[in-house]
N, C-alpha and C positions, 0 to 999 in steps of 0.2 A: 906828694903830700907833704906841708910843711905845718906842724904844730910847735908851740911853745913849749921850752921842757918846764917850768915854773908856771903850773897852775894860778897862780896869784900875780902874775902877768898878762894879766887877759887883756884886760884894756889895752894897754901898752901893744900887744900884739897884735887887735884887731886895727886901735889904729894905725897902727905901722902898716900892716899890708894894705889896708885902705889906701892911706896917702900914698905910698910909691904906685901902685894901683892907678891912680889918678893922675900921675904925670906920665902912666903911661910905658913903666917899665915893666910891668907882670899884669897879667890877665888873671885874676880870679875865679874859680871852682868851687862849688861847693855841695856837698851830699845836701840832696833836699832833706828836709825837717833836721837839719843839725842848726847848730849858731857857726860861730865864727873863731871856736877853738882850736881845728884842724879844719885847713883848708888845701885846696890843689889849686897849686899854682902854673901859671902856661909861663913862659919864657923862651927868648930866642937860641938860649945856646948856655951852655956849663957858666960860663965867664955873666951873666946876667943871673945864674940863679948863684953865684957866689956873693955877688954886690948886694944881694936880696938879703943874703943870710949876713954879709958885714952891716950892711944900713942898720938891718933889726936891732942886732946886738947893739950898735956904740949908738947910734941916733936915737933907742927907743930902746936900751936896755934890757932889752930881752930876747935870751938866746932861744935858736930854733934848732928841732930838729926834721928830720927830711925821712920821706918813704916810698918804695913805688906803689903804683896802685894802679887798677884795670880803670881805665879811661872810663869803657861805658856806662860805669854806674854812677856815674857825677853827670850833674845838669851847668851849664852857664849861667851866671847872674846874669837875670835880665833887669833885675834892679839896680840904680843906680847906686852906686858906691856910698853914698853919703848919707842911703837912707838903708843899710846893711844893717842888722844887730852888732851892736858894743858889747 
């Protein structure tokens, strides 16, 4: 689970996981009826979910922090990315 620690970084945070999202580096998670403050992110391996947490910060200014969390109670987005809550 990756949430923004700067509440007033929301924006900034949704779009960031969006965009990398979209080219295809990390697969998005997300508790149904939540937005897009804390999400679960899929990734291939440690070295993809560190790029994740560098892009944030310096391309998009805002720091992340990270959680584990039980798989089963998160759904896939079956929606497309672009049309996700900001």
């Amino acid at each position: 689970m990756v949430e923004q620690i700067d509440s007033m970084k929301r924006k900034q945070f949704a779009k960031g996981v969006t965009e990398i999202a979209q080219v295809g580096a990390i697969q998005i998670f997300f508790e149904p009826g939540t937005g897009m403050e804390r999400v679960v992110v899929g990734v291939v391996g440690v070295l993809q979910f560190d790029v994740l947490q560098f892009r944030m910060e310096s391309e998009y200014g805002c720091a992340t922090t990270s959680a584990t969390c039980r798989i089963s109670s998160f759904a896939t987005s079956t929606t497309p990315t672009s049309t996700l809550r900001s």
